[in-house]
N, C-alpha and C positions, 0 to 999 in steps of 0.2 A: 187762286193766288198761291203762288208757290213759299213752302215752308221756309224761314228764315234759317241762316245755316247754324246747327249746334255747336255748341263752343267745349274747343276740345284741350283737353288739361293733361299734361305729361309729365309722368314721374318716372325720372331721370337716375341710375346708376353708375357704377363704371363697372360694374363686376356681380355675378350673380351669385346670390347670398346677402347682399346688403339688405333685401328688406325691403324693396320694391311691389310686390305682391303683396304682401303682408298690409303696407301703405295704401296701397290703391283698393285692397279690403277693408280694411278700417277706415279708408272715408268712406265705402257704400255702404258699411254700416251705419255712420251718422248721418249719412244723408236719410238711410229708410229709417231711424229715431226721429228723424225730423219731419217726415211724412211725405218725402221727395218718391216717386215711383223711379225704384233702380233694378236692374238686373244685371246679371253676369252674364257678357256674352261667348268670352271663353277665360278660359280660368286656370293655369298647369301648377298643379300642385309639387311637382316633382318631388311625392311623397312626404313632406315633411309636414309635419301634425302640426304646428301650431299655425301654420297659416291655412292646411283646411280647417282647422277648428274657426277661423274670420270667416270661411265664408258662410258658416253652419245661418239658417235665415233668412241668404240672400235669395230671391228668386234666378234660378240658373233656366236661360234657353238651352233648349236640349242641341245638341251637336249634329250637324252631317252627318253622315258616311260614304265613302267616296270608296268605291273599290279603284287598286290602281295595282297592275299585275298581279292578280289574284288576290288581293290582299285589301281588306278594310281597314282604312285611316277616316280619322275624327277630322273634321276641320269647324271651323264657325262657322254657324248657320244664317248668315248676313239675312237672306231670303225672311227667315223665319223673327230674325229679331225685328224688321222691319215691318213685320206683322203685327207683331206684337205692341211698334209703338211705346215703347217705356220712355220717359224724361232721361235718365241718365242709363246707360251702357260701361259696363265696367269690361275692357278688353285688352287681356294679356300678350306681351310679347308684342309688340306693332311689327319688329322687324320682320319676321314668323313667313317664308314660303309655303305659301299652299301648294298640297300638292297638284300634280297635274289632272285635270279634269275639274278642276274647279271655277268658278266664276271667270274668279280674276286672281291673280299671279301670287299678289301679295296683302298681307294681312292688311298692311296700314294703307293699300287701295280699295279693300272694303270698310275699315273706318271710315276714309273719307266719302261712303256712296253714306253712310248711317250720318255724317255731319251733315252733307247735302239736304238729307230729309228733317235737320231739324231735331235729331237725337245729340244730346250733350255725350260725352264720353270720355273717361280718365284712363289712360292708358299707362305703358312701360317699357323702357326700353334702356338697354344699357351704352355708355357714350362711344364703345368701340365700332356703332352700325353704322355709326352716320358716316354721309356717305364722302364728305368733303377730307375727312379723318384717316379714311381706309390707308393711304402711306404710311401716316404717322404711326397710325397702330401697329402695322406690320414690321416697320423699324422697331420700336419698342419691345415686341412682344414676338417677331420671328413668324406668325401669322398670319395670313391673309384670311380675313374674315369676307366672307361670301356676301352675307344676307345683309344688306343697307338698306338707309332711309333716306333717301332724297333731305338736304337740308331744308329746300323749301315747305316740306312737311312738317318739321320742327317747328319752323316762325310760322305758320297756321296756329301752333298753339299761343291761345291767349296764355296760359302758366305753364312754366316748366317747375317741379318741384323737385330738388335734387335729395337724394336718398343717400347718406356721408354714412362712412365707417372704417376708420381705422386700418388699413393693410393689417396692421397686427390681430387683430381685434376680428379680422373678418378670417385669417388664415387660422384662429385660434376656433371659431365655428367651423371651419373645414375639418380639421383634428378630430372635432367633439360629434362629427356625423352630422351637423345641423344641416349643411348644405349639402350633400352628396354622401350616397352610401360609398363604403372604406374603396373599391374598388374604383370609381368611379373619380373618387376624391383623391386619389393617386395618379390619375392619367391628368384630373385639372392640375396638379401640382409641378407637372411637365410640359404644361403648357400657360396660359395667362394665370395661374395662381402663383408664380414667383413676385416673392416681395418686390423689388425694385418694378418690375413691369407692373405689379398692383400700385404702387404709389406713382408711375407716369403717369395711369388712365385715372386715379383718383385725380390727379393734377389735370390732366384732359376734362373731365367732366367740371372739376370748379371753375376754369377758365370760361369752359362753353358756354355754363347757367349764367356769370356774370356778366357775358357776352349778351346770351340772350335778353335779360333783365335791361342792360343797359340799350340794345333795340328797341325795348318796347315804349321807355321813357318821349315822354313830348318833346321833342327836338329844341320847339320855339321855347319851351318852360324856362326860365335865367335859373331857378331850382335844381334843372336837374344835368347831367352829363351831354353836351351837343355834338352833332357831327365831328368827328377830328379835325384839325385845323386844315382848312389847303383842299378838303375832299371833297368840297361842295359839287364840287363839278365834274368829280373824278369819273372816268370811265376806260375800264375795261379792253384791250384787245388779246385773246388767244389764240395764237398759233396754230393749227392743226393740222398734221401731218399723218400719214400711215404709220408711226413711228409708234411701238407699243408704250413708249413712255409720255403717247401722250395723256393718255387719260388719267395721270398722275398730275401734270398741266393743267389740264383744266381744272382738275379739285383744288390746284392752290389757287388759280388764277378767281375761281367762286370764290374761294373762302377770302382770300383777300377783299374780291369785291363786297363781298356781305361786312366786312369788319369794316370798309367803309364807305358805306353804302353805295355802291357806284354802279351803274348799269353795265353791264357785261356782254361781250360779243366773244363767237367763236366761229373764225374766222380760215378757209383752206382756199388756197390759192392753187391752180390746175392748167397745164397750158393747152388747154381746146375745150372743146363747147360741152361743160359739163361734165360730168363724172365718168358717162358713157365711155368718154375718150381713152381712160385710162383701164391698164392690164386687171383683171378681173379679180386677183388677191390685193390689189390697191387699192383698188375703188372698194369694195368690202370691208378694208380696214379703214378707209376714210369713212366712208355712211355709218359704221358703230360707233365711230368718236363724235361723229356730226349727231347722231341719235342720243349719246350719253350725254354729250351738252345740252339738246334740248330737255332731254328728262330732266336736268339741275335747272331747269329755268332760264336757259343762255338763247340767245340770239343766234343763230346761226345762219350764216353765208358763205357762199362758194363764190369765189372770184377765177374769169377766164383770163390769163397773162401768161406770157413769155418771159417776164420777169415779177418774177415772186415778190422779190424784195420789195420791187418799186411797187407791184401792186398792195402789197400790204400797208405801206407806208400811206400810197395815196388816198386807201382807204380810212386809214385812220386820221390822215389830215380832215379827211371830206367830213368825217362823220363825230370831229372832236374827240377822240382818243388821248388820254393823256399816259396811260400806262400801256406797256405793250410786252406781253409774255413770251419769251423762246424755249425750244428746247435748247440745251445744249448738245452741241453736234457728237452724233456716232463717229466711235472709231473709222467703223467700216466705211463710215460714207466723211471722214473727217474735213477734206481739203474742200470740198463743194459746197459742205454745211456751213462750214466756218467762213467761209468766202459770202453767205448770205445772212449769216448773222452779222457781219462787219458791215454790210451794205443798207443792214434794215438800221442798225448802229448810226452810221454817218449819217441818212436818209433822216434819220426821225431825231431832228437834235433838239427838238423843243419839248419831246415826250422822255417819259424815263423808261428804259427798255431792260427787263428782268432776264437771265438767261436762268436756266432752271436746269440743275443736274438731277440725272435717273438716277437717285442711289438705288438702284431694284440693280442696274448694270454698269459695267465699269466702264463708263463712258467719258 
């Protein structure tokens, strides 16, 4: 009989320094007080003494080693923790790219094999990863953060626990060498450690947890927060084009669906039989945008039409759409786009239809 899956607990930042590590050590502390069998599956100190002084106790799995261009890198040892069997896994950084020649790609894809088997696990992650987020942060903060976490790996966890501190308060541990030696605490000070951009994503992260928090309440409870008014039924359509602004689309077009709870499609429209049909840098940009919605959890279809618009429409009649996402049309391509946004417009007048500008491009 296969192992029930472990339940997985995430503690939540916006900025590193806050304390995240330090928290996810002092609960395996109490839990091995309490006589819970915990271990540390990976653990980054990033030199600062008081948070290895938390983990002094804990049983640590020993780490990989992975040579990769001559060179030895540490990764978590998923194989070996799974050997081992412990109740609770304590494992750092979820967002964390393993390097190449490892298992699997990413850190919080071997969480989830240690949840599969039945191992409980507290992790950490700051709210700049997630994946739905990635525009907003990079508005904010001038940034493009690489390393994300699928939102649907977030709602996996039964708790999120947000780890709060002060912009001032945490820029005042920057100073003081808490978080980074001087050298290093100079280069974050030029990048997301500017005050205004620290109190967006402190604001990004309060939002998210109360988000989360309010998901997880019982719907039917008269107690507690219920679906938003009118969304019972709501569902989802995205647009998807070879357009690099789409996959900027689809993260709002998720994030809005998760905020109210509505089933989501991601949906390209192509005039001949399949993808095949089309110029070989098209078709490539369409399958990574068709790919990145399925990794968010999206429905994904390709429709054969001569007419886009009316195919999109029809498909959203068919299949009860109530929401329908566009890009907003490129310069380059402006008279044609805009001719099919007005047409998917008039087509769908019983749906409400979003147009969505690239701020990445001056479109």
């Amino acid at each position: 009989m296969p192992a029930a899956d472990g339940k997985l607990k995430v503690i939540l930042g916006y900025a590193a320094g806050v304390g995240k590590t330090f928290k996810m050590l002092g609960e395996g502390q109490q839990l091995r007080a309490a006589g819970q069998d915990v271990v540390i599956g990976y653990f980054e100190p990033h030199g600062r003494e008081d948070t290895i002084a938390k983990s002094k106790g804990l049983e640590t799995v020993p780490r990989r080693i992975i040579e990769y261009r001559g060179r030895p890198f540490e990764e978590m040892d998923t194989e070996a923790i799974l050997a081992r069997r412990p109740k609770i896994c304590l494992v750092d950084e979820l967002p964390h790219t393993n390097i190449p020649g490892s298992s699997r790609a990413k850190r919080w894809e071997d969480v989830l094999v240690l949840l599969s088997e039945g191992i409980e696990v507290i992790t950490t992650m700051n709210i700049q990863h997630l994946e739905s987020l990635n525009d907003q942060v990079r508005q904010v903060s001038g940034v493009q953060v690489r390393e994300t976490v699928p939102d649907w790996v977030l709602k996996r966890a039964g708790e999120i626990v947000l780890v709060d501190l002060t912009p001032g308060a945490l820029l005042n541990r920057l100073d003081r060498g808490v978080v980074y030696s001087p050298e290093k605490a100079q280069r974050a000070k030029a990048n997301f450690f500017k005050e205004p951009t620290l109190a967006a994503l402190r604001e990004m992260a309060l939002r998210q947890v109360a988000h989360e928090v309010d998901l997880r309440q019982p719907v039917e409870s008269p107690n507690t927060q219920k679906t938003p008014a009118g969304s019972e039924h709501e569902r989802i359509l995205i647009h998807v084009t070879d357009s690099p602004s789409t996959a900027g689309l689809i993260r709002r077009g998720r994030r809005v669906a998760d905020y109210l709870r509505a089933d989501c499609f991601a949906v390209s429209v192509v005039p001949g039989p399949g993808l095949e049909s089309l110029p070989s840098t098209q078709r490539e940009a369409l399958e990574h945008h068709l790919d990145f919605a399925r990794k968010l959890h999206i429905e994904t279809r390709i429709l054969d039409a001569d007419d886009p618009a009316d195919a999109l429409v029809g498909f959203a009649h068919t299949n009860g759409i109530t929401q329908i996402f566009l890009a907003k049309p490129q310069r380059r391509k402006l008279a044609r786009n805009r001719q099919f946004v007005m047409d998917v417009i008039r087509k769908a007048r019983t749906m409400q239809v979003t147009v969505v500008a690239d701020r990445q491009s001056p479109a």
